[in-house]
N, C-alpha and C positions, 0 to 999 in steps of 0.2 A: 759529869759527862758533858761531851762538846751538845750546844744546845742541836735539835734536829728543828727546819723550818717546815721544810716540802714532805713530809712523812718520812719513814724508815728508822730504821734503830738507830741511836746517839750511839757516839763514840764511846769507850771507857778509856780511865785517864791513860791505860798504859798505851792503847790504841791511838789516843792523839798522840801520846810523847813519839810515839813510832812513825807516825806521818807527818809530823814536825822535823824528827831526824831524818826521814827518807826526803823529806824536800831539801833540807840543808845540804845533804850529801848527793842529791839530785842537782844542785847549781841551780833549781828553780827553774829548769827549761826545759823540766819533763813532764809525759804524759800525767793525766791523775790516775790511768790504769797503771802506768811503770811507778807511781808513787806507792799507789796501795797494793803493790807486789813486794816493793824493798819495804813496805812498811809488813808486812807478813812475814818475809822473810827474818824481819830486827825481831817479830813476835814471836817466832818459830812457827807461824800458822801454817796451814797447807794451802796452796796458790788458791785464791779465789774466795777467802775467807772474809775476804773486807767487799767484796761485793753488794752483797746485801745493805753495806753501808757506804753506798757510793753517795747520797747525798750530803751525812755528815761529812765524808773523806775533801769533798768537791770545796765545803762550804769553810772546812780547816784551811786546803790550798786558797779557796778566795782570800779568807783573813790574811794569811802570812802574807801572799803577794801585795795586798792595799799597806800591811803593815812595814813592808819593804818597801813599796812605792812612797810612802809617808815619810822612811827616813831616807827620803833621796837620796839613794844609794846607803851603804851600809857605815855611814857619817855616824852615828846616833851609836853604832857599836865601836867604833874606832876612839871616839871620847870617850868611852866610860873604859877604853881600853879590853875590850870584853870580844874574843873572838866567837864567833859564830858558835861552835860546839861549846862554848863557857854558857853561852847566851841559853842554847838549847838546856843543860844543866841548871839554870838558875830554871830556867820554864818547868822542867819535869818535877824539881825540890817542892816548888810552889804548885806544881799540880798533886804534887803526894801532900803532900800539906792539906791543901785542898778535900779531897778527897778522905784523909784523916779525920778531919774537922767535920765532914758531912756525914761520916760513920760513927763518930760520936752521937753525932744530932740525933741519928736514925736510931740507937741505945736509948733514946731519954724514953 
């Protein structure tokens, strides 16, 4: 889960993959409430579901935007040949991954 700084409930990985795709599909120049609506929407949740997680939601759109800002412009995906929704698919594989590997752990 996306780490939490400021209190509130963490993300779960499907909940970031979903406000990762609602930003991508957002062009990045929406609200964090129109995010965590398209991101409920990608979830099937009912409007208002990500609320309570508006600090994780806020602190996912900080990341992506520094991490856009970082690749001055989307240079960084255009080299590896990788458009945006590849990029978002390698992120969610590597979050189920993830998330596989920490459910094992929590078995021992």
């Amino acid at each position: 889960p996306a780490k939490k700084k400021d209190g509130g409930p963490p993300l779960t990985t499907a909940e970031k993959a979903a406000v990762l795709h609602a930003i991508a599909q957002l062009d990045g120049k929406a609200t964090q409430k129109k995010v965590r609506r398209a991101a409920e929407s990608a979830l099937g949740a009912p409007e208002g579901a990500l609320d309570e997680k508006k600090a994780a939601v806020k602190e996912v759109c900080e990341d992506e935007m520094s991490k856009q800002a970082s690749e001055s412009a989307p240079k960084k995906r255009k080299a590896s040949g990788m458009s945006a929704e590849e990029a978002l698919r390698a992120e969610l594989k590597a979050l189920k991954a993830e998330n596989k590997k920490l459910k094992r752990e929590k078995q021992k």
